[in-house]
C-alpha positions in Angstrom: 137.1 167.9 74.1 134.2 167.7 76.2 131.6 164.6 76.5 128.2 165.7 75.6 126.2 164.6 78.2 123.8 162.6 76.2 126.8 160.6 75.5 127.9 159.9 78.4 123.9 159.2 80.2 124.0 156.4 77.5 126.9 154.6 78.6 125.8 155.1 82.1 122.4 153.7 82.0 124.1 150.9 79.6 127.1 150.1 82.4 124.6 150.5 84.8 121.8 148.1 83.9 124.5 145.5 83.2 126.3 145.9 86.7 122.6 146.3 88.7 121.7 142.8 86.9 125.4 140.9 87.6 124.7 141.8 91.8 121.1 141.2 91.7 122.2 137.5 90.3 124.9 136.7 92.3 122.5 138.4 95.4 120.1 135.4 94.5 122.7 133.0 94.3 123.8 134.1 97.9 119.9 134.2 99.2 118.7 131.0 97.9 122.3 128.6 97.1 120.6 127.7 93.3 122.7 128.7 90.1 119.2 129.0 87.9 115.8 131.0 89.2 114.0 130.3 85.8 114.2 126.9 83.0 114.9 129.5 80.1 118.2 130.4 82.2 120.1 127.1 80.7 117.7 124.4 79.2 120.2 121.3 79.0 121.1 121.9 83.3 116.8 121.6 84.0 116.8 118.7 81.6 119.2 117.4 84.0 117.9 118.4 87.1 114.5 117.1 86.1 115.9 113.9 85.6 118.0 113.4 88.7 114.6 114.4 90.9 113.2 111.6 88.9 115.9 109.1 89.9 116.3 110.9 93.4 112.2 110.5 93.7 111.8 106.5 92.6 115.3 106.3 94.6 113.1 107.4 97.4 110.0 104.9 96.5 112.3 102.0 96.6 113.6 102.5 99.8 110.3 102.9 101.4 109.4 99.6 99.4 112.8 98.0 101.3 111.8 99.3 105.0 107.9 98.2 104.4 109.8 95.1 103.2 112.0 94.8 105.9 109.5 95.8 108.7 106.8 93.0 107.4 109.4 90.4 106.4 110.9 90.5 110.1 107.6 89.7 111.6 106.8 87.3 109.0 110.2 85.4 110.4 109.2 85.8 113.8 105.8 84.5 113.9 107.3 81.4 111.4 110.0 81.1 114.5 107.0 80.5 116.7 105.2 78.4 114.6 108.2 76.2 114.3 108.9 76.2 118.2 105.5 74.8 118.5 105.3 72.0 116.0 108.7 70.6 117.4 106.9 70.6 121.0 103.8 68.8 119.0 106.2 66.0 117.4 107.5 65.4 120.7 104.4 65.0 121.9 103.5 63.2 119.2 106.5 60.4 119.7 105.6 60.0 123.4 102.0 59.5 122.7 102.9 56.9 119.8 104.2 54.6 122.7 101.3 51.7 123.3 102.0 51.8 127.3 100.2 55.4 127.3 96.5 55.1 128.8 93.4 56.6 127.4 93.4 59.2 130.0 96.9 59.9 129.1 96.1 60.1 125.4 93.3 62.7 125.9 95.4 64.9 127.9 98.3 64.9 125.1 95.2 65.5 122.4 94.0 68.3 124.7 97.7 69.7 124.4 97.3 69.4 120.5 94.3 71.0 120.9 95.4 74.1 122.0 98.4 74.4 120.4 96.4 74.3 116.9 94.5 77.2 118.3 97.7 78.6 119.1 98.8 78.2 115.4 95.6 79.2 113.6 95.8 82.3 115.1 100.0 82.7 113.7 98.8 81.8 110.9 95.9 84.9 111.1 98.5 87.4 112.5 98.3 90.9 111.4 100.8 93.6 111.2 98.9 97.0 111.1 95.7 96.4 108.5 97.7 93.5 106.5 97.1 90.0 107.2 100.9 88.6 106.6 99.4 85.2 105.2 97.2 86.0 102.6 99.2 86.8 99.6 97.5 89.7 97.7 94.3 89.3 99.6 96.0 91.7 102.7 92.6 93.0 104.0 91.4 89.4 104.1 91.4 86.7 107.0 93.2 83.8 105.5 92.2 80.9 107.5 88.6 80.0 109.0 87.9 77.7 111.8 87.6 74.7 109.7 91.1 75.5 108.0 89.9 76.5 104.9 92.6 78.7 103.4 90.7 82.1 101.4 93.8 84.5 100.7 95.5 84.7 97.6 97.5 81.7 96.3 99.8 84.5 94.4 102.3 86.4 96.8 102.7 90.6 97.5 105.6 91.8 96.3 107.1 95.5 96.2 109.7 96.9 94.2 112.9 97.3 96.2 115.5 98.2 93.1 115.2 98.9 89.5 115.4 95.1 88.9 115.0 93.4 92.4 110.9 92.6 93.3 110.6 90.4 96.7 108.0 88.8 98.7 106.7 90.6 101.8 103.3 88.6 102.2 103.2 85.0 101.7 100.2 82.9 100.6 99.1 80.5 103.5 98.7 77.9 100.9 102.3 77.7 99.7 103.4 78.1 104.1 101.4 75.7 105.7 100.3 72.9 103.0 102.9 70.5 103.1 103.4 67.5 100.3 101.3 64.7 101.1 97.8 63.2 100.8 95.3 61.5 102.0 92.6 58.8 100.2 89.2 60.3 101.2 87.9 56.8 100.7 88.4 55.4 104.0 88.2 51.1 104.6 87.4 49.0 107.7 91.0 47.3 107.2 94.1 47.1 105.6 94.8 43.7 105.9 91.3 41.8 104.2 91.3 41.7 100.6 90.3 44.5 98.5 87.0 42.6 97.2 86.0 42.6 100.7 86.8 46.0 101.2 84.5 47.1 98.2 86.8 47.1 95.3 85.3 46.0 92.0 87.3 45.9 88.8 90.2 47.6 87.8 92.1 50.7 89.2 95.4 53.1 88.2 96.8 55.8 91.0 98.6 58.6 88.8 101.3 60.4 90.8 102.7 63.2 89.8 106.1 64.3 91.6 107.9 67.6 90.6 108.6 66.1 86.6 108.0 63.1 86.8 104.6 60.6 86.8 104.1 57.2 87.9 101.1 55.0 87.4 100.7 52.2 89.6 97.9 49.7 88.8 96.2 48.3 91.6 93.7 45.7 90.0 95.5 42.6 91.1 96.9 43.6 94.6 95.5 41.5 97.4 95.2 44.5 100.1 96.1 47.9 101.2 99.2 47.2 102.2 99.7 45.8 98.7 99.3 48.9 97.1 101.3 51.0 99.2 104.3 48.5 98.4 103.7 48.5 94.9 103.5 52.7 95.2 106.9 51.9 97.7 108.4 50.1 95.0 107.6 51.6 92.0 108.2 55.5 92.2 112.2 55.3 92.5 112.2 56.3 96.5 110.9 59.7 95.4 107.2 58.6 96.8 106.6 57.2 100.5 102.8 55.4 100.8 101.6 54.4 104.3 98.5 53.0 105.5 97.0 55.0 108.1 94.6 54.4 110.7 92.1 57.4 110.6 90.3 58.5 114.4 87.3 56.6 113.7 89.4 53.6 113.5 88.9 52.8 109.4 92.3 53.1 107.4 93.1 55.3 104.4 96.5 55.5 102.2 98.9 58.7 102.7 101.3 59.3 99.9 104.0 61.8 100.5 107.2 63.2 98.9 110.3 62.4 100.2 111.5 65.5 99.1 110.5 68.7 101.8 110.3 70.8 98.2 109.0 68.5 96.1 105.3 68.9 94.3 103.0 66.6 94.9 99.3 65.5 93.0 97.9 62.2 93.1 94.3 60.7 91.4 92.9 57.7 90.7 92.8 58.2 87.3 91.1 55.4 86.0 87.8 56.3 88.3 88.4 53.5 90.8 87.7 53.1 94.4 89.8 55.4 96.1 88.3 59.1 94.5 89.8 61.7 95.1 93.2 62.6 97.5 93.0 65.1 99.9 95.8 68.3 100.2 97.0 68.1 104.0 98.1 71.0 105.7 99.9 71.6 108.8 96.6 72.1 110.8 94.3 68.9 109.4 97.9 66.9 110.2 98.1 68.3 113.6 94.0 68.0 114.5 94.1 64.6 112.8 96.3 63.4 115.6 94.6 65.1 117.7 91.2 63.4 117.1 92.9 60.3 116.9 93.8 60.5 120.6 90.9 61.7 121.7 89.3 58.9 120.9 91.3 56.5 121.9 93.8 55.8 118.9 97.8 56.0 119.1 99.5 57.7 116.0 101.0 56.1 114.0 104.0 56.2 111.8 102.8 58.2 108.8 100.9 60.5 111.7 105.1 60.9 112.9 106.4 61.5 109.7 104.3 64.1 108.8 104.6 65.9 111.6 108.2 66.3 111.2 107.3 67.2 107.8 105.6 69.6 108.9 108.0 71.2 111.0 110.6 70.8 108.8 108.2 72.5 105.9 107.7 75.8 108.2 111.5 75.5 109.0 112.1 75.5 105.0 109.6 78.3 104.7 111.3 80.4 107.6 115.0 80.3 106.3 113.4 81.5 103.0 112.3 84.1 104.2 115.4 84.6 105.8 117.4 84.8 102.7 115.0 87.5 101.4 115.1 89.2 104.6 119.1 89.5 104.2 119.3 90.5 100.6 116.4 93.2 101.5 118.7 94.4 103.8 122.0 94.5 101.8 120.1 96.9 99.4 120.4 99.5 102.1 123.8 100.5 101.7 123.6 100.6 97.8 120.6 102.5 98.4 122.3 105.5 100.8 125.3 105.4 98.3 123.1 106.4 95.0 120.8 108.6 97.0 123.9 110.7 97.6 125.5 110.6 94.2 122.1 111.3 92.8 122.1 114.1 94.9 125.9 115.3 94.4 124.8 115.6 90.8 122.1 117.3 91.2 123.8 119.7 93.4 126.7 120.4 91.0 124.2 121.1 87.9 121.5 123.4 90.8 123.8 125.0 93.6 125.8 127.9 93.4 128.9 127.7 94.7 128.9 130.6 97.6 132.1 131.6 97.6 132.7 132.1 94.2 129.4 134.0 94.2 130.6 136.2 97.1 133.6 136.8 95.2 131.7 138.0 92.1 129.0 140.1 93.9 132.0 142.5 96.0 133.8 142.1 92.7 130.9 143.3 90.7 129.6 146.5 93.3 133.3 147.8 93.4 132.9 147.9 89.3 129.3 149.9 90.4 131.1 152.2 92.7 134.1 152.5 90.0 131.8 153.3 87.4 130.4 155.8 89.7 133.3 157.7 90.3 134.0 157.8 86.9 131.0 159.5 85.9 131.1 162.0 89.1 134.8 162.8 87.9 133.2 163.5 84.1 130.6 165.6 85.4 130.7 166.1 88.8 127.2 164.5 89.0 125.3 160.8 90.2 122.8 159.3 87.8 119.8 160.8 90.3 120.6 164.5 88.4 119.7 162.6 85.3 116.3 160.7 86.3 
């Protein structure tokens, strides 16, 4: 029985439109590698795939966070190397200079060698790398030291996101690197060996110190001198504390407490309102230009001058292998980094990309059903779908 050709244009156009839109897929597949062109294709694969480019995207973030981390951390380290090279020169110096057979001409030469090394470390300790200033803290478009010493970054440190979970310094505060433990009376006193009622002192007096957790009060009203009270500060703070009576470069004296712990936290007041006032901070620089002064004019260091220079060094040493440590575990993150990035990736890529060959297969599979179905209908009729249109 014969097909009435209305019959058989039906199936035709039908066969047709399906085959036409199997080769035109798998032609896209070919053409651009990706499995979907649209979201409405398969809604749970997007889902996915918007996800992972999430991931994939802060993946990215992080690790530019870990090479501005690395990058600014590495010349953090460097100029802290420096730094440190000097001050061990300076406490060498320092030692020589404390010996009494040294003349005045000799002093002044070893105080214009302090001189310019502070120079030399002020301007470490203003180093930028690019527009950041690597000692401020947050403050990174400001200067953070002036020529008096005065420190006006940020006391809080920059940090950047390296990891989901992992935040690390990159700019330190200058006030956390380069002020060190120890203090200084600003009351100053023509000697340390007259009693304290010649020296000005009039009734009764407490000096508070505060060490990491722990507070001593040592009571001053019935010591005889200035070396007294540095013995009863000596004897009374269980060896965490270490007072000295220090000769200042306009030849008075003045007490230096100090923790004998490189880490330890440090604040000491006279907290009953007594003679002494307030302590003074010291930093690395008013350590280093105090000695300085004091052999300018004339004056030998002493031992507290000694002990806090190595403090000092040993502080900036402290503060370098910190660094260091952060520097290392920055750079372990790389490889865990590379290794998510590509299974991030891998995902993403099973969910998004066709897989070619398959797609290859199906698009000869599906033009030699095209040409089949063509055949057929020229066999029916004797006829292409162009007679029809």
């Amino acid at each position: 029985m014969k097909v009435p050709d209305n019959m058989i244009f039906a199936i035709f156009k039908e066969q047709d439109a399906r085959i036409r839109e199997r080769i035109l897929d798998r032609g896209l597949e070919i053409s651009t590698g990706k499995k979907y062109m649209r979201i409405s294709e398969d809604v749970w694969a997007t889902y996915n795939i918007l996800n992972l480019k999430e991931d994939i995207s802060r993946l990215s973030q992080h690790s530019k966070n870990r090479l501005f981390a690395d990058m600014n951390m590495s010349f953090v380290d460097s100029v802290l190397g420096n730094i440190e090279d000097i001050l061990k020169s300076l406490y060498t110096k320092g030692i020589q200079a404390k010996n009494s057979t040294n003349t005045p001409d000799q002093l002044k030469a070893i105080s214009e060698f302090f001189s310019d090394s502070l120079n030399l470390i002020l301007s470490k300790a203003n180093e930028k790398l690019g527009n950041n200033y690597i000692f401020s803290g947050t403050k990174l478009d400001t200067e953070p030291f002036d020529e008096n010493f005065n420190y006006r970054g940020s006391d809080e440190s920059f940090k950047v996101w390296i990891a989901e979970k992992q935040l690390t310094d990159v700019f330190l505060p200058g006030s956390e690197v380069f002020n060190i433990n120890s203090v200084i009376s600003s009351s100053t006193y023509s000697s340390y060996q007259d009693t304290l009622s010649s020296l000005g002192f009039t009734g009764s007096g407490t000096i508070t110190i505060t060490y990491n957790a722990n507070t001593y009060n040592v009571n001053y009203t019935d010591a005889d001198t200035l070396e007294d009270i540095v013995n009863r500060i000596n004897n009374n703070t269980n060896g965490e504390v270490k007072a000295f009576v220090t000769e200042n470069p306009d030849g008075t004296y003045s007490i230096r407490i100090t923790g004998t712990d490189i880490k330890g936290s440090l604040t000491v007041t006279d907290s009953t309102g007594g003679t002494f006032g307030s302590f003074d901070q010291e930093s690395i620089f008013t350590v280093i230009n105090r000695v300085k002064e004091k052999m300018g004019n004339g004056y030998y260091p002493d031992d507290s001058d000694i002990f806090v220079m190595q403090r000092s060094y040993d502080h900036i040493a402290l503060k370098r292998s910190e660094v260091g440590s952060r520097l290392a575990s920055v750079r372990s993150e790389e490889t865990a980094q590379i290794n998510k990035d590509l299974s991030l990736r891998k995902q993403k890529s099973d969910i998004e990309d066709a897989d070619l060959s398959e797609s290859v297969t199906e698009y000869t599979r599906y033009r030699l059903a095209y040409e089949a179905l063509m055949r057929i209908i020229n066999d029916q009729k004797e006829m292409t779908i162009l007679k029809y249109i």
